[in-house]
N, C-alpha and C positions, 0 to 999 in steps of 0.2 A: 460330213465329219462331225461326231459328237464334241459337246465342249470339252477343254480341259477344265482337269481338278486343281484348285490351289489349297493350299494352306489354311488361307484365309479361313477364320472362323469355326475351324477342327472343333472337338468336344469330346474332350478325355475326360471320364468321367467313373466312380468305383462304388460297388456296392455289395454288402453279405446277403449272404442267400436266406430265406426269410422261412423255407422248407426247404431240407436238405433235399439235394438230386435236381433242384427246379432252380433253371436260372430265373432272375425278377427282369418282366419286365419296365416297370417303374418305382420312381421313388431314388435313381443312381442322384450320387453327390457330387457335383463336377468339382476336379480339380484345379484350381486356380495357376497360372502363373505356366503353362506348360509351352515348353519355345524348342523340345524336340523330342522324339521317340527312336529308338534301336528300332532297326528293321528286325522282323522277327522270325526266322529260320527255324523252318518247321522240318530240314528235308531225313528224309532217314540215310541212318549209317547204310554203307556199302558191303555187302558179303562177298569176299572173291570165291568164285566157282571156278577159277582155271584148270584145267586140267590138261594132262599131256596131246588131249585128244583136240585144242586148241591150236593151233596154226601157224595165225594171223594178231588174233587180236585177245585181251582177255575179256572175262565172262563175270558178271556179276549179278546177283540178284538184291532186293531190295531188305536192308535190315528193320532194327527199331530206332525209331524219333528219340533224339535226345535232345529231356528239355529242361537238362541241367543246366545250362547257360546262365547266366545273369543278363539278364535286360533292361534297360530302365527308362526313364522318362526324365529329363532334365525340366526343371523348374525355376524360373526367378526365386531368390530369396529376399523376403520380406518381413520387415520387424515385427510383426504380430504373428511371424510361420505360417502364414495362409495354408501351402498348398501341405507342407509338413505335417500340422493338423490332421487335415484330411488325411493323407497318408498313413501316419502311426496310429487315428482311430482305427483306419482297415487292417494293420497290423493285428490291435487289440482283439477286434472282430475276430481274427483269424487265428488269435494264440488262443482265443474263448472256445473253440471246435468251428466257426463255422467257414463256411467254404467262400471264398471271394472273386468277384466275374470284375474284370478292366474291361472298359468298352468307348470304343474312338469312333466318332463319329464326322464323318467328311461331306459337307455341305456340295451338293450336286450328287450325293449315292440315296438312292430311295432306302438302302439298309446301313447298318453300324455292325462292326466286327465285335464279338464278346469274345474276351481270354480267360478262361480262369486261370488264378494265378496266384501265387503264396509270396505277399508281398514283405520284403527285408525291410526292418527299421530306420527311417533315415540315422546316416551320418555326419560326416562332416561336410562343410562348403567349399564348390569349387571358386577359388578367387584366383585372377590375373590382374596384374598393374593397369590401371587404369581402363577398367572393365565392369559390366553387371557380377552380382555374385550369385551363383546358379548352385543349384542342391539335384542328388541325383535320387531320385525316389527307382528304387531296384526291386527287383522282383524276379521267379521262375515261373516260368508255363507249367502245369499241372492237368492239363487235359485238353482237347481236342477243342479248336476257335472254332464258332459258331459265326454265320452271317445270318443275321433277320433285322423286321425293322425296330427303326430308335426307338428308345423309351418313349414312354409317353409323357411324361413327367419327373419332375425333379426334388430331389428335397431340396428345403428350404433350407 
């Protein structure tokens, strides 16, 4: 039996595309403060094909991916906006034309997932009584995840 994956030590990390069409891979800026991710539901809509000429059961064949969803990445909030920062530069990035790749990185996978993805400006903070207070960096999917290997390096 291979190991299990834990948590432990993930590496969500974001970067603008340096030549359009070419995801980078190095130089991503890791996200600080990151304590969850939305699963991300890639599956395509359902076409029904029933027809009279069915039976038993209906019939369907496969539609288009919708990756209008909101998705996000929950973050500690911290008085200097750590991960926020980072966040609403990749905004900037992206309001300036260029195109932006999320990329998670799970310690025990010899590869890291890339998303591109058109990331929303943060908002406001989630607070509860007597709790951390966590900020939700949001985003939609824009093209098809990639699996290869991690970066090779980071900016500073």
């Amino acid at each position: 039996m291979s190991n299990l994956l834990t948590s432990i030590g993930v590496i969500h990390s974001i970067l603008k595309e340096a030549t359009a069409g070419t995801r980078p891979t190095t130089g991503y800026v890791k996200i600080p403060g990151i304590i969850e991710n939305t699963e991300l539901d890639l599956d395509p809509d359902t076409i029904d094909t029933t027809s009279y000429d069915n039976l038993k059961y209906k019939s369907s064949v496969p539609g288009l991916i919708d990756t209008s969803s909101i998705q996000s990445l929950t973050a500690l909030a911290t008085e200097d906006e750590d991960a926020e920062t980072v966040w609403d530069g990749a905004v900037d990035d992206y309001e300036a034309g260029n195109a932006i790749w999320l990329c998670v990185e799970i310690p025990g996978k010899s590869d890291a997932t890339y998303i591109p993805i058109i990331p929303i400006r943060t908002g406001a903070y989630t607070t509860s009584v007597n709790d951390k207070i966590t900020i939700k960096l949001k985003y939609t999917v824009n093209g098809d995840m990639v699996f290869a290997a991690k970066p090779t390096a980071y900016a500073e």
